[in-house]
N, C-alpha and C positions, 0 to 999 in steps of 0.2 A: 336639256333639250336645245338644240341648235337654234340661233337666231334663223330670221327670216328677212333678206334683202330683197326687194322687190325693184327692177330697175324696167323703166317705159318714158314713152316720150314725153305723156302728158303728168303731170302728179294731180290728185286731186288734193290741192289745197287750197287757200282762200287765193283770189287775184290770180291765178293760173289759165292761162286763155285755154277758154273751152272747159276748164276741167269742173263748172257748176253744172253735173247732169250729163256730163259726154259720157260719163264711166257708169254714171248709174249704180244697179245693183254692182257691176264687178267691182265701183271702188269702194262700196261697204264690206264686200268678200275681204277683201285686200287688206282692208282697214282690220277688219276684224280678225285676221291671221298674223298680221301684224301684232295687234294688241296679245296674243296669245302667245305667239312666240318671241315677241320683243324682235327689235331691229330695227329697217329703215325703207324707205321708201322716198327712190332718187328719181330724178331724170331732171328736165327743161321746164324752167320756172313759165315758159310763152312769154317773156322778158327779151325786150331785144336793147343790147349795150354796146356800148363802141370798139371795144375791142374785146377780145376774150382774156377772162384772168384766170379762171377758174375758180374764183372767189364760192363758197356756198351760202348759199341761206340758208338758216335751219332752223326746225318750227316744230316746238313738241303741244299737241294736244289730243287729249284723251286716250293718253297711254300711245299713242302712235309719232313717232320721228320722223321727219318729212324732210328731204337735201334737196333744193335745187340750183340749177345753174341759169346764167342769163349765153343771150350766147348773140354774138354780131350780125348785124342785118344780109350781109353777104352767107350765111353759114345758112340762116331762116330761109332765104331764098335756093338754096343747092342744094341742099340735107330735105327740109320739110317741103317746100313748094314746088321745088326741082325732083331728084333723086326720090323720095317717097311715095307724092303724093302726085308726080308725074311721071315716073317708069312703074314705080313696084304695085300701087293703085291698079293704075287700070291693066296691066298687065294681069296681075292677079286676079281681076275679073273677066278676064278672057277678052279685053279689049285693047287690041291690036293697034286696032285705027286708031286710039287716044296716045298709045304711048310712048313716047317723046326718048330718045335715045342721047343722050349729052355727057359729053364724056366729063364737062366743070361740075354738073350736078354730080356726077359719079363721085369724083376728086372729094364734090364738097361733102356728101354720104359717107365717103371712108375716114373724113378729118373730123365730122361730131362723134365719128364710132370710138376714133382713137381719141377725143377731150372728154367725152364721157367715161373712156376705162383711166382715164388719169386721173378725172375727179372722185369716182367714185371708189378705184382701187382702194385707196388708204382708208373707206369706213369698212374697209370688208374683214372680219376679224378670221383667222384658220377656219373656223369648226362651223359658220353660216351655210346657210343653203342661198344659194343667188337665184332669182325669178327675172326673166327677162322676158317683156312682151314685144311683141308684134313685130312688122315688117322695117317700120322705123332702125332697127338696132339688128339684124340680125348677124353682123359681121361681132357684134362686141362678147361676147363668148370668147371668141379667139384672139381680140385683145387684152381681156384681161388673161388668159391663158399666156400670153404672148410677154406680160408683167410678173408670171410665174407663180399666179394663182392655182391651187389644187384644190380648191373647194368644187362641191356636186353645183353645180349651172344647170338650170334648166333652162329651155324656152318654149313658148306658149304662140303660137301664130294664128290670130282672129280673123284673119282673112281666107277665103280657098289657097290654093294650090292650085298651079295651072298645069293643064296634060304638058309630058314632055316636049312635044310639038311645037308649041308655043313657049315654053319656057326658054327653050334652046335660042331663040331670040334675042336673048338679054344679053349685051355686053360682058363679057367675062363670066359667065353664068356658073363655070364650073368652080369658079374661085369661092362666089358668094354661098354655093353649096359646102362646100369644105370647112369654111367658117363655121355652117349650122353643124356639122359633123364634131365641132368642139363641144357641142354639147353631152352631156351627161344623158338628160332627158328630152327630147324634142314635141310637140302636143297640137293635136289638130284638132278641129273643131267635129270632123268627121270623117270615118272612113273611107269615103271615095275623096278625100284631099290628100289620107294618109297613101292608099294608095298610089297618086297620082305621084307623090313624095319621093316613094319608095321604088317606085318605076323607075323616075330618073336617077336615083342614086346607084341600082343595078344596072340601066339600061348603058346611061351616057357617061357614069363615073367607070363604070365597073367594080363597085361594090360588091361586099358579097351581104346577103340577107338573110335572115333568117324569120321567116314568117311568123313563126307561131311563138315567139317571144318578142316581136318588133325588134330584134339587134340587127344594128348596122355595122358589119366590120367593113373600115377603110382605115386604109396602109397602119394596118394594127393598132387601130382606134376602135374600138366600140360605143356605139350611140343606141339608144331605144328611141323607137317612136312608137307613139300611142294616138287615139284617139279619144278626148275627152270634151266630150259634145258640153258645152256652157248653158247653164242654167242662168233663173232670175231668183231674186229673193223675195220667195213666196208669201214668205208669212208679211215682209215688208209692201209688198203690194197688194196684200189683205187688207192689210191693215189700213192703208192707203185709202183701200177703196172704199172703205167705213166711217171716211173721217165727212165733218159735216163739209168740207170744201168738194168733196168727193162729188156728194148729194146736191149739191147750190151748182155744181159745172153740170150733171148731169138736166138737171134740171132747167139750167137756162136752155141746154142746148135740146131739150124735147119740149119747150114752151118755142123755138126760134121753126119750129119744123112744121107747123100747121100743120098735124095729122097725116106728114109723111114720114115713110121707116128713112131712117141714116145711116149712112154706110161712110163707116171712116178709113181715115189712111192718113199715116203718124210715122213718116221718114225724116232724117237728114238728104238737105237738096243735094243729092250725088246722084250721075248717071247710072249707077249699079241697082238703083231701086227700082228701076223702070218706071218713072214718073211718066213722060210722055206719053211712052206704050201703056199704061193704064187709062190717061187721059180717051188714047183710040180707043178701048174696049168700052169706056163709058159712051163714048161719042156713039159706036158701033148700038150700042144698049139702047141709045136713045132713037136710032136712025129705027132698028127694030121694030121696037114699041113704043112710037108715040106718044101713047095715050099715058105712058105710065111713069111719064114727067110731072106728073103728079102724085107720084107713088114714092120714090125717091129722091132723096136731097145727100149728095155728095162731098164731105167734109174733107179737102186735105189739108192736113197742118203742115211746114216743110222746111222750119227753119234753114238759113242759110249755112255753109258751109264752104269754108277753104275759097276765099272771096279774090283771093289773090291770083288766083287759076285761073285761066280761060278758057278750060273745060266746063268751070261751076257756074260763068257768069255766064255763057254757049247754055247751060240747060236752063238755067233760070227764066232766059227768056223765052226757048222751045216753050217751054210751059206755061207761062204766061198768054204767049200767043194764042194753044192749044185752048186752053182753057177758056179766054175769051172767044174765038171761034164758037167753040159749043152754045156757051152762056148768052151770046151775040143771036144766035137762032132760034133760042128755046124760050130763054127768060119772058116773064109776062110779067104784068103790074106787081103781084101778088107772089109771083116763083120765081130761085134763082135755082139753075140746077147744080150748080156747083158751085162750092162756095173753097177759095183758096187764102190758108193761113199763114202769113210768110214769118213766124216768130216763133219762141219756143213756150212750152205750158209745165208747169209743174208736174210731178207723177200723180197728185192726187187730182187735179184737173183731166189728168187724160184720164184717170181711172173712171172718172166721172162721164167723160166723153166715151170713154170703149162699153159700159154701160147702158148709156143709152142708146148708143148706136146696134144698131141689130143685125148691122153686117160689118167686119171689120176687113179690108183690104189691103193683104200685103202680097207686094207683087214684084218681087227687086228679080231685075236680069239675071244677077247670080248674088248669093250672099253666103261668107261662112258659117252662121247661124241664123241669127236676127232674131232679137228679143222685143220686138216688138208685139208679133205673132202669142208667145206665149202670153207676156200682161195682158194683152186681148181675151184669152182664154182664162187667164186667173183670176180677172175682174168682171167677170161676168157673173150673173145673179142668176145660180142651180135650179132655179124654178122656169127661168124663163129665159133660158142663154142664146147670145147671139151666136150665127152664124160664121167661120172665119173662110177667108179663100185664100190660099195662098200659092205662092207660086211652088213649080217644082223644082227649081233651081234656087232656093233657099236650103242651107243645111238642118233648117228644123223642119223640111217637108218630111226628112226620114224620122223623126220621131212624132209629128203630129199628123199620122198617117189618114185620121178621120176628117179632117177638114177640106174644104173641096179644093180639090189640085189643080194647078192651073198653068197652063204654059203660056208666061206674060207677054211674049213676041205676038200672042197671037190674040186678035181685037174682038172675031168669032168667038174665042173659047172664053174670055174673058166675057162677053155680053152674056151667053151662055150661063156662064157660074152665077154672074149677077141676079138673071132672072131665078133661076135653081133658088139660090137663096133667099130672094125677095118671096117667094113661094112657097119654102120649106117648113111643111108642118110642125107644129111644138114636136111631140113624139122624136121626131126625128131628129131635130137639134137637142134636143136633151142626149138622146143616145150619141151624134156626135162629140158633143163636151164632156160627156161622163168615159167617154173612150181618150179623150186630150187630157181633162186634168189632171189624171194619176201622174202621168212623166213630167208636168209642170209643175207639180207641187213636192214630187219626191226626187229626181233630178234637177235642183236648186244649185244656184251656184253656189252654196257654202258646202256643198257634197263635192262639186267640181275642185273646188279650190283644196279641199283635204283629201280626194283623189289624189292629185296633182303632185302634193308638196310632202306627200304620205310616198309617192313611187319614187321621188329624185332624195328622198330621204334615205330609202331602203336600199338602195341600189347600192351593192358595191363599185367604187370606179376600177375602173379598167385601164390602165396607161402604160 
């Protein structure tokens, strides 16, 4: 059986910025395919060094092999803060008005694509399967192709897709697509990104398509693209929810409520979640029904993120402000109506949180999945399940089709859902959760991941 290379920005290993909990279920997925099929698991240590050497570190435990690189403060700022996290980010969110066009960030984007296919070319043995994730890397397919690699490449993009309209925007847009055209296998998170995908490679390449097997023929290259919607590991956040840490967070936080329902919301601080515009819909909720500032107490947790941006540190404060505003008008001796959490919680602490809380709120602007949504619904207690609202421009609105939909631009619809839920008789929330659970407990991301590496296995290449 073919190894398994897995190449992405972050690796979860020990000391790796961000990677305690940013990957979550996907890096136990990851881990555990790894362990199956033996290999490695590269990318950027979140190490920043004086020059670049390409030196690796390497780190074996629990049957898993882990490479990574350090890489120079000028690369971190034009690759990750620059070029990713300030064009492809918000662009890929359909956000225009964030997206920062530079052509050094560009430069500095194509020079980690090309030290990442150096470094990691030489553990790549013939017969491997390569995985590469997200929008970080997606030129490196065609560099290691480029070092005259013929191994099956996949790639896997966790973000949307933007309608052609807007993608045509980007600086050399058609380049960066031709690159993902080196792939073997190409993987969206959902059908309406795949097609968005596929539009532009017929529309503005002139590709030809073929629908009913996802091949892409370009200049007598074939590519598949599919759609395979990401899961959580189910039985892992069962089991989570069961643990006595589960039960001690649930319970501080329904001793902290004085006999009102909690309605949580469990983001990374990123403009894509609609922090703010949620903030309005509770404001709107409360402007409503007064009286029923003592019915509800509003949890956000919202650790920080990407601190080096001036996008993230721009929302941090929108928020804060928001927040205080409401809390500034409503709060009494005895009530705070919203309570904001700026640090991050264990899974078995939120599992304890999504628990007790009886309405869970996920509302992001646009997201390609978000697995937030699901643990909300996998950690809920069958007898007496909370409520979720979530927005419709989340990619799990199209799988968790029973929970109440919500268009997070709007403060109306959002006060609306709030009270719906606040409202919603047992009967009915049980039938809504017995309609969720099935797709979150049998569409898990270890299905997703042997989807995945089961199609870029099978595939004959084409070159």
């Amino acid at each position: 059986m073919s190894r398994l290379v897995v190449i992405s920005n972050r690796v979860a290993v020990p000391k790796a910025r961000g990677a305690a909990g940013a990957q979550g279920g996907l890096a136990g997925a990851l881990n555990a395919a790894l362990k199956k099929h033996g290999g490695i698991w590269f990318g950027w240590s979140g190490q920043e060094c004086e020059e670049f050497s390409g030196n690796l570190n390497v780190q074996r435990s629990g049957g898993v092999t882990t490479a990574t690189v350090d890489l120079p403060h000028q690369d971190v700022e034009e690759y990750y803060n620059g070029y990713a996290n300030s064009t492809l980010w918000p662009l890929f969110h359909f956000r225009l008005d964030l997206t920062e066009y530079e052509r050094e960030t560009g430069r500095g984007y194509e020079r980690v694509n090309e030290r990442f296919a150096d470094s990691v070319a030489p553990l790549i043995e013939p017969d491997d399967l390569v995985w590469v994730h997200d929008y970080h890397l997606i030129p490196l397919g065609a560099r290691l192709r480029s070092r005259g690699l013929k191994n099956r490449i996949g790639f896997f993009l966790h973000t949307p897709w933007p309608p052609t309209r807007l993608f045509v925007s980007l600086p050399f847009h058609e380049r960066l697509v031709q690159t993902m055209l080196e792939y073997d296998l190409i993987g969206f998170q959902t059908e309406e990104w795949l097609e968005s995908f596929v539009h532009y490679c017929e529309k503005a390449l002139g590709a030809e398509v073929d629908e009913a097997t996802g091949t892409i023929t370009y200049e007598g290259r074939k590519t598949v693209a599919r759609a395979y919607p990401i899961g959580i590991d189910y039985d892992h956040v069962r089991a989570q929810a069961d643990t006595g840490e589960a039960r001690q967070a649930a319970q501080r936080l329904l001793s902290s409520t004085r006999r009102r329902t909690a309605m949580i919301g469990v983001d990374r601080l990123d403009y894509s979640k609609g922090l703010p515009e949620r903030i309005d819909g509770i404001g709107r909720f409360f402007d409503n029904y007064p009286e029923r500032v003592r019915d509800l107490v509003f949890i956000q947790i919202a650790p920080p993120s990407r601190e080096n941006v001036e996008s993230y540190q721009d929302i941090r404060a929108t928020l804060e402000q928001k927040i205080g505003q409401i809390n500034g008008a409503r709060t009494e001796v005895d009530i705070v109506p919203i309570r904001y959490v700026n640090r991050g919680h264990t899974l078995a602490e939120l599992c304890g949180f999504y628990q007790a809380a009886k309405i869970g709120l996920v509302t992001p602007l646009r997201d390609g999945m978000n697995l937030v949504a699901k643990e909300y619904v996998a950690a809920q207690d069958p007898e007496d399940p909370g409520v979720l609202i979530l927005s419709r421009f989340a990619g799990a609105a199209l799988q968790l089709k029973d929970a109440v939909l919500v268009n997070p631009h709007s403060p109306d619809d959002l006060s609306h859902a709030i009270h719906t839920a606040l409202d919603m008789p047992l009967e009915e929330r049980r039938r809504r959760w017995e309609g969720m659970i099935e797709t979150v407990a049998n569409d898990n991301v270890q299905r997703w991941t042997e989807s995945f590496t089961s199609d870029l296995a099978g595939r004959e290449a084409e070159r």
